[in-house]
N, C-alpha and C positions, 0 to 999 in steps of 0.2 A: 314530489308527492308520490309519483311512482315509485320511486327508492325506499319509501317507507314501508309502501303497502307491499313489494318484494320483500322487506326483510321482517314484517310481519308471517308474511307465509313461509317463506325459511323456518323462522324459529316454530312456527305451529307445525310443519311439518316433523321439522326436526323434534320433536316434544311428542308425536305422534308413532315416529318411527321408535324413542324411547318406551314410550308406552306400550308398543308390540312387542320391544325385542322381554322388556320388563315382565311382562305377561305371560310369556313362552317361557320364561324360565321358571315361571311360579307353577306352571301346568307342567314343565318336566320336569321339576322339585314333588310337586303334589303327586304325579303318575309313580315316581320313584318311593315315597314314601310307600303309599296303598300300597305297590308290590310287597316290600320291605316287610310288610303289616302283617299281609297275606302269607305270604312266607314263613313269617313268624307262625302265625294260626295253626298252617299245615302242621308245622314240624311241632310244636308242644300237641296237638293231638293224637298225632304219629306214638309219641312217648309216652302221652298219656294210656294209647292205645299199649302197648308194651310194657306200662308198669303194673297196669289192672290183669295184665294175662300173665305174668310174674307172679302177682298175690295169689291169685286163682290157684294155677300150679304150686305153690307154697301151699296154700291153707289143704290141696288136695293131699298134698302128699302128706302133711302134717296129721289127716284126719285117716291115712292107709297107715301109716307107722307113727304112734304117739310117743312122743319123747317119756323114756321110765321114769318112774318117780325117786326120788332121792329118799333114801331109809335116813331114820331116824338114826342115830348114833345118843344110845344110851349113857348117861351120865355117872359117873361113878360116885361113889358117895363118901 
């Protein structure tokens, strides 16, 4: 009867030690995403931040020097 209830606590431990090692990876799965995430966020804000100061400087410069207008070319008849 001893023998039983030893290899009862065996396999619960062991199912226990499972469950931690299980656990741990799902917390260093999930910490690695959120960086991932985070990361991501910075860097398209970053660009974000860079294509809106592009347009700016585009539309400034567009409204100091306007593109000429194209003349009509008369038809002959």
């Amino acid at each position: 009867m001893a023998d039983g209830n030893q290899t009862i606590m065996q396999k619960a431990e062991a199912r226990f030690v499972d469950k931690q090692k299980k656990t741990a990876e799902r917390n260093k799965a999930t910490a690695e995403y959120m960086s991932e995430a985070r990361a991501r966020e910075i860097k398209t804000a970053r660009l974000r931040e860079l294509r809106l100061a592009k347009e700016e400087a585009d539309r400034v410069a567009e409204a100091l020097n306007p593109a000429p207008k194209k003349k009509r070319v008369a038809k002959k008849a």
